[in-house]
N, CA, C and O atoms as a MOPAC input file, in Angstrom:
PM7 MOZYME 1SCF
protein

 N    -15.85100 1    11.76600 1    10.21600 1
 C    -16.45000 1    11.15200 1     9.05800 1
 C    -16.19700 1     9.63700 1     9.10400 1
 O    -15.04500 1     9.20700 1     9.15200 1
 N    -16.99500 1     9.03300 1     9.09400 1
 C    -17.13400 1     7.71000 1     9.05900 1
 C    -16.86200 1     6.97400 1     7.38500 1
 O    -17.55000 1     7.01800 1     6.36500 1
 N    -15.56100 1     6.32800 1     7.68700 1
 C    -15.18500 1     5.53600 1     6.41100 1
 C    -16.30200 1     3.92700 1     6.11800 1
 O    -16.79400 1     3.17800 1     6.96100 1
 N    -16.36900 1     3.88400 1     4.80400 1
 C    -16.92100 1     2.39200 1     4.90300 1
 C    -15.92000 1     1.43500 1     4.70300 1
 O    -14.76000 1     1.81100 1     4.53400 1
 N    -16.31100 1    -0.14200 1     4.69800 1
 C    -15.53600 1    -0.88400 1     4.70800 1
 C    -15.19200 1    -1.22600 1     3.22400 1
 O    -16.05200 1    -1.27100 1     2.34500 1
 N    -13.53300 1    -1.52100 1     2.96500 1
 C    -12.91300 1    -1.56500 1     1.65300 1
 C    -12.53900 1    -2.70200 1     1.37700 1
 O    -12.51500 1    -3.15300 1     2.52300 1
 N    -12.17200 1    -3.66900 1     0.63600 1
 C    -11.31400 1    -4.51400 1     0.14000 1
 C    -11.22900 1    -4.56600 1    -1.48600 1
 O    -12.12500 1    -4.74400 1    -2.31100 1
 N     -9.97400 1    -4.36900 1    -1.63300 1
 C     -9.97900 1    -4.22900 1    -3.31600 1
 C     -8.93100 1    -4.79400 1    -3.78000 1
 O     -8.19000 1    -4.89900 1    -2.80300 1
 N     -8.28400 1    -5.33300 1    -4.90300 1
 C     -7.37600 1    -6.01100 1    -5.25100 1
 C     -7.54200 1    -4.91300 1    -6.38800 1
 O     -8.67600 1    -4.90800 1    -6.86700 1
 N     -6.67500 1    -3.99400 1    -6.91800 1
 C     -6.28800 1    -3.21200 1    -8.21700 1
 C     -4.92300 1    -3.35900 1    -9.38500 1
 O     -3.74000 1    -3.03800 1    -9.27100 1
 N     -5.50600 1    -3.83700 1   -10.24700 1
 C     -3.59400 1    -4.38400 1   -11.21400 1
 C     -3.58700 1    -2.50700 1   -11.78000 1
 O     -4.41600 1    -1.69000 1   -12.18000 1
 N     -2.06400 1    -2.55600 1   -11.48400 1
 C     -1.37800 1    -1.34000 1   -12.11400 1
 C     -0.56800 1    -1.66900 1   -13.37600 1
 O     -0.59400 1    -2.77600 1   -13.91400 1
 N      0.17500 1    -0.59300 1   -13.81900 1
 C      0.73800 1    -1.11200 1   -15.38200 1
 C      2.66200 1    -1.16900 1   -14.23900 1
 O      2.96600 1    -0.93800 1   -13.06900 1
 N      3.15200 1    -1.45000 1   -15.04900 1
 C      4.35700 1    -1.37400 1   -14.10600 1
 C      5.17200 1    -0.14200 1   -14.20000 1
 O      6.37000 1    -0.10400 1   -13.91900 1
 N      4.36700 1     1.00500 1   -14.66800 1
 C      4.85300 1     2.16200 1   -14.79400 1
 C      4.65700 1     3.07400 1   -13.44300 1
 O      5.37200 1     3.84900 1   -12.80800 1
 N      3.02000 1     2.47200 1   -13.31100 1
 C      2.51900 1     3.05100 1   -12.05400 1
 C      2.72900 1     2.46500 1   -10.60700 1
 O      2.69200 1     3.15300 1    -9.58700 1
 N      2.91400 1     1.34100 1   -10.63900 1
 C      3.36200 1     0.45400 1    -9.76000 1
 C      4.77200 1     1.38400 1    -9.25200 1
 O      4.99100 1     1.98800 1    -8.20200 1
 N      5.48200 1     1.22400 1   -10.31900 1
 C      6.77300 1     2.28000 1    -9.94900 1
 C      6.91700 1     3.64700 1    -9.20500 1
 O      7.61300 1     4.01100 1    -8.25700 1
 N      6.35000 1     4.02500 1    -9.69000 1
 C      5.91500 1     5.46800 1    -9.10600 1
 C      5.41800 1     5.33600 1    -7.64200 1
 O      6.10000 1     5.99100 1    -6.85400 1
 N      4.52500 1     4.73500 1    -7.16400 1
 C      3.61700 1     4.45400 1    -6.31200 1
 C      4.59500 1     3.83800 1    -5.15800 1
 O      4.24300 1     4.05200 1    -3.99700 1
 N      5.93800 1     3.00100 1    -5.40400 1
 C      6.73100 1     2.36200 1    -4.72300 1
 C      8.00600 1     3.54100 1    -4.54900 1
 O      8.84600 1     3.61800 1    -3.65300 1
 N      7.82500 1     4.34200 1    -5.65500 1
 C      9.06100 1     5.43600 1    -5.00400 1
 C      8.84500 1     6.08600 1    -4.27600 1
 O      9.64500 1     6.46300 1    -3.42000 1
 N      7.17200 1     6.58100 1    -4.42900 1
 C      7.15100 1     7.85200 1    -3.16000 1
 C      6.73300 1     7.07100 1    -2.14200 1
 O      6.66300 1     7.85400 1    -1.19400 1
 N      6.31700 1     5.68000 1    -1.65300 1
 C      6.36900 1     4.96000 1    -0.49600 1
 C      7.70800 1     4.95000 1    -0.19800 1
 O      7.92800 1     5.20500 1     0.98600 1
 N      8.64100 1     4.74900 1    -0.84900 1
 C      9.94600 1     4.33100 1    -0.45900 1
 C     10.39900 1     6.08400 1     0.16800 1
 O     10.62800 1     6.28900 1     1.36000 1
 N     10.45200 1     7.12600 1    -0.84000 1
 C     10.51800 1     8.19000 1    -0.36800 1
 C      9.98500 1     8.74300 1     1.10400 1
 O     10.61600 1     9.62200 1     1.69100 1
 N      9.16900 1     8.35300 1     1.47700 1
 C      8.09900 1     8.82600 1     2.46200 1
 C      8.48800 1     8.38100 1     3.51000 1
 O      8.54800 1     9.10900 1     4.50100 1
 N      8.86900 1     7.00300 1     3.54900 1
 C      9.61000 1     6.29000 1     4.74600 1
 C     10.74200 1     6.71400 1     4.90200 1
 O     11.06800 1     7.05000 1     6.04100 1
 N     11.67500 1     6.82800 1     3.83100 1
 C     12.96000 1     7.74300 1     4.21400 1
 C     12.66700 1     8.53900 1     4.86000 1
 O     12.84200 1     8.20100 1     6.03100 1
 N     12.29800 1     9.45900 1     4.77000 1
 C     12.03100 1    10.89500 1     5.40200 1
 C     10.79400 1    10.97000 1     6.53200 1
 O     10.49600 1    12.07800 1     6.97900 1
 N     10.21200 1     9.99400 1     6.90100 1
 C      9.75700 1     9.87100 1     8.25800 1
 C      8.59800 1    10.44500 1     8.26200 1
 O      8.05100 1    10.83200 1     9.29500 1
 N      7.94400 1    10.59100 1     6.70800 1
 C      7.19900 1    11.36900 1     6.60000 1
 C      5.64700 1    10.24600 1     6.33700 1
 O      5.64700 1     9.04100 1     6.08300 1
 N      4.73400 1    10.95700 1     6.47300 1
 C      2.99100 1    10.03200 1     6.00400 1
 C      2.94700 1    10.37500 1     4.36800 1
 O      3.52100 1    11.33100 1     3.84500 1
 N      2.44000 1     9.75200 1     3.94100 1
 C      1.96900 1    10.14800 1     2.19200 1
 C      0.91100 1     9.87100 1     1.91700 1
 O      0.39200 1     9.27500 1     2.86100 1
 N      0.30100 1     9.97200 1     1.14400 1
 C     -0.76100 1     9.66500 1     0.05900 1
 C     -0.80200 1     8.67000 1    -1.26400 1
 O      0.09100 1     8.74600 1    -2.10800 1
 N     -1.98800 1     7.65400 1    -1.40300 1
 C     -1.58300 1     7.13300 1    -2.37200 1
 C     -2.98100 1     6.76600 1    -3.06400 1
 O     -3.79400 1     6.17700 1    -2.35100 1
 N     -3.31800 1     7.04500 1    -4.32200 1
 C     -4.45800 1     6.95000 1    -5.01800 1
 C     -4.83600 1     5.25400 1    -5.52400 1
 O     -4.33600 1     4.80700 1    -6.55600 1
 N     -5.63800 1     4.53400 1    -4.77600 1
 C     -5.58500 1     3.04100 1    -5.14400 1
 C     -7.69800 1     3.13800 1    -5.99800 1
 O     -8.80400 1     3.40300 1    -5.52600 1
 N     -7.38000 1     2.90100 1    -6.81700 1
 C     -8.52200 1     2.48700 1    -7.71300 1
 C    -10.02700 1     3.86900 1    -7.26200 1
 O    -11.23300 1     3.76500 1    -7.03900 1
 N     -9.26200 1     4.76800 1    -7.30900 1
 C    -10.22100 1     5.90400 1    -7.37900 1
 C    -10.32000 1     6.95400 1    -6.03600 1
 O    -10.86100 1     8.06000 1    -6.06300 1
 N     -9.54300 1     6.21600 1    -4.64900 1
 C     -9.73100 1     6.87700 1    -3.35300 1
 C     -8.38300 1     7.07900 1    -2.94200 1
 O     -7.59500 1     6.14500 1    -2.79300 1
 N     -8.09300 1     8.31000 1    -2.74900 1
 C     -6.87100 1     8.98500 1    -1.86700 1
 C     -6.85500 1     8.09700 1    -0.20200 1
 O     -7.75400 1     8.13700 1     0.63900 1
 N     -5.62000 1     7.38600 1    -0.11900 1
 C     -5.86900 1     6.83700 1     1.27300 1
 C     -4.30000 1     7.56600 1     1.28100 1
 O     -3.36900 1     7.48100 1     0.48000 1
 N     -4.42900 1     8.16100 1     2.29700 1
 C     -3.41400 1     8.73900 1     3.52600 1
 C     -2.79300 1     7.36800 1     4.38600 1
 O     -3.47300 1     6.62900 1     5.09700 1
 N     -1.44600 1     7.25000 1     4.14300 1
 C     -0.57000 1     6.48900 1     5.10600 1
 C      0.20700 1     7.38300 1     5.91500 1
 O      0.84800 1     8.36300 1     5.53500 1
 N      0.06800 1     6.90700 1     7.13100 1
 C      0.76600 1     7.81400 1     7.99300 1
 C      2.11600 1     7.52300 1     8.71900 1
 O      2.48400 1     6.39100 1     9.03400 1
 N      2.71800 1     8.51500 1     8.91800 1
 C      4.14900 1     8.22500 1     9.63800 1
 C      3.87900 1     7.04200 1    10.72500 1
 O      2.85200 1     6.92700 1    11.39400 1
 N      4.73900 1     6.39500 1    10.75200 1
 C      5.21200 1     4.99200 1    11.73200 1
 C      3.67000 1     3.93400 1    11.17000 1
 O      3.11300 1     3.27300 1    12.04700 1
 N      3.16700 1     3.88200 1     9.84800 1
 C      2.68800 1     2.64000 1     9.71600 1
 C      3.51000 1     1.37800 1     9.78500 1
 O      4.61500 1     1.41800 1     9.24200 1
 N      3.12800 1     0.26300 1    10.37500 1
 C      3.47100 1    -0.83200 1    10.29200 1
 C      3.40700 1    -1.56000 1     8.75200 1
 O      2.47500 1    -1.76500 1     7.97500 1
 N      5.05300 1    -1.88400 1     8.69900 1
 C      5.54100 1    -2.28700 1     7.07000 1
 C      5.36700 1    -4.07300 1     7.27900 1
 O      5.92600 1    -4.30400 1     8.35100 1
 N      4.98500 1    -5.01200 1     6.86900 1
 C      5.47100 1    -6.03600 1     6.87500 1
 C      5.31800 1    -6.86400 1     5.36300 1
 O      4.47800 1    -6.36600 1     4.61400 1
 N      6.10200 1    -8.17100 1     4.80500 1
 C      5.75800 1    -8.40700 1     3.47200 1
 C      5.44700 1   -10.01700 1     3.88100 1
 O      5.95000 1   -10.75100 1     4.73200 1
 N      4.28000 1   -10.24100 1     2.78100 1
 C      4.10300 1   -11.65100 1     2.93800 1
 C      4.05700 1   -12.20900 1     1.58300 1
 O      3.84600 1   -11.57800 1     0.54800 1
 N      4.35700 1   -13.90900 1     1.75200 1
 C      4.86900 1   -14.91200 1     0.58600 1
 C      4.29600 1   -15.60000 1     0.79800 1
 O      4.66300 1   -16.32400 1     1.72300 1
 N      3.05900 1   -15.89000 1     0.16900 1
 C      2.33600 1   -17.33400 1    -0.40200 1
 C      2.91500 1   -18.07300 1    -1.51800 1
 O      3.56000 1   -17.57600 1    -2.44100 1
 N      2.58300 1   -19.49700 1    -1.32500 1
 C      3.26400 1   -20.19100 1    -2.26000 1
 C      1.75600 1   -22.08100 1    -2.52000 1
 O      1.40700 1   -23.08400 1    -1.89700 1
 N      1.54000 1   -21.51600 1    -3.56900 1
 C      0.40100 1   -22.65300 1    -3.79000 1
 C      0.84000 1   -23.31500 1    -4.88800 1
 O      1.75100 1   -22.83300 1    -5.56200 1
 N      0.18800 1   -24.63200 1    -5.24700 1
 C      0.68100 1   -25.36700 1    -6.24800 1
 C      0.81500 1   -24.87000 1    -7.48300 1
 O      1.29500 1   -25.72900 1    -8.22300 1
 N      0.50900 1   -23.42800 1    -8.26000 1
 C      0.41000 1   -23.06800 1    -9.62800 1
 C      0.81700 1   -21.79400 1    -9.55100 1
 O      1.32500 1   -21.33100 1   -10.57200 1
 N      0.70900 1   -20.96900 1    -8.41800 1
 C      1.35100 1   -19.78700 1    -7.99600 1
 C      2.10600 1   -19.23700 1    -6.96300 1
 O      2.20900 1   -19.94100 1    -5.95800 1
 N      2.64300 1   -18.18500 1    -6.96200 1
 C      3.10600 1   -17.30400 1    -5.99900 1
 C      3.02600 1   -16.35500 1    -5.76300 1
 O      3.11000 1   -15.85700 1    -6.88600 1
 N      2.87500 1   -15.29100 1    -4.88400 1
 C      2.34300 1   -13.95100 1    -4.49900 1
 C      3.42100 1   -13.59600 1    -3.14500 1
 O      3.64300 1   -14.36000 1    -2.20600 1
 N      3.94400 1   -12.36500 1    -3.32300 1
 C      4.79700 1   -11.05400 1    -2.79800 1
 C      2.98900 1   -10.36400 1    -2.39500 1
 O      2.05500 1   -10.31300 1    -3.19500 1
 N      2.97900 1    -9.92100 1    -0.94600 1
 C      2.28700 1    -8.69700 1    -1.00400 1
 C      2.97600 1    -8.17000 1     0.41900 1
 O      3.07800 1    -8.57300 1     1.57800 1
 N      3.41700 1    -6.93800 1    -0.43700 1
 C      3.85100 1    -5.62100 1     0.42900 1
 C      2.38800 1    -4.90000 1     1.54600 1
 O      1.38400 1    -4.36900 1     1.07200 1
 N      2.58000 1    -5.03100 1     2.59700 1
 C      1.40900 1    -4.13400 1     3.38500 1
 C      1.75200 1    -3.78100 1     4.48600 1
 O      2.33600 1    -4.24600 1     5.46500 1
 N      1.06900 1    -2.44200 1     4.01300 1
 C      1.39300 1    -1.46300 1     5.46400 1
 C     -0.27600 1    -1.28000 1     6.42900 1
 O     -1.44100 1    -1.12800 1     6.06000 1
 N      0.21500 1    -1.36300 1     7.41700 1
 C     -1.04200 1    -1.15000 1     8.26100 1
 C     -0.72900 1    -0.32000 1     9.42700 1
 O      0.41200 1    -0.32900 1     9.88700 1
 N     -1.63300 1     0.37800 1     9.92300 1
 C     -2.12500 1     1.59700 1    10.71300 1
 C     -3.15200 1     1.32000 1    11.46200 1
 O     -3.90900 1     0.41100 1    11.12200 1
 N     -3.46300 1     2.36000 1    13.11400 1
 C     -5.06900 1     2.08200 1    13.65200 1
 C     -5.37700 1     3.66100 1    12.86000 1
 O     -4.67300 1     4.64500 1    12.62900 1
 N     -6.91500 1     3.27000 1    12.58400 1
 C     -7.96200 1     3.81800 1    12.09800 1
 C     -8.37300 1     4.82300 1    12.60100 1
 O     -8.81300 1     4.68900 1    13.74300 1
 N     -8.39800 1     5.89600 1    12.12800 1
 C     -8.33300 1     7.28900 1    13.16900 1
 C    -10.22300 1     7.61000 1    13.66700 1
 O    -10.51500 1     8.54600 1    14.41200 1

């Protein structure tokens, strides 16, 4: 099945944000792939995705983004 192409930026409440960061955090403990529901689509992360975090810093803001990346099955 052929996926289309995505880009989405989705705000969570920080309830869900939470949740969403435990069972990532969970999942990596345990060496395991998970699932995670981002703005309506189940995307599957899989065991040994690549974790890395990046820090922008512009004159009025700042941005943390956590991302994991994978090849495309």
């Amino acid at each position: 099945m052929k996926k289309n192409k995505r880009d989405i930026t989705k705000t969570y409440s920080t309830t869900q944000i939470v949740t969403k960061l435990r069972r990532l955090a969970d999942g990596l403990e345990a060496g395991k792939s998970f699932s995670v529901q981002i703005a309506g689509e189940r995307v599957r992360v899989p065991r040994g995705a690549r974790l890395s975090i990046e820090h922008e810093r512009g004159k009025a803001e700042e941005e943390i983004e956590f991302q994991l990346s994978w090849n495309a099955e």
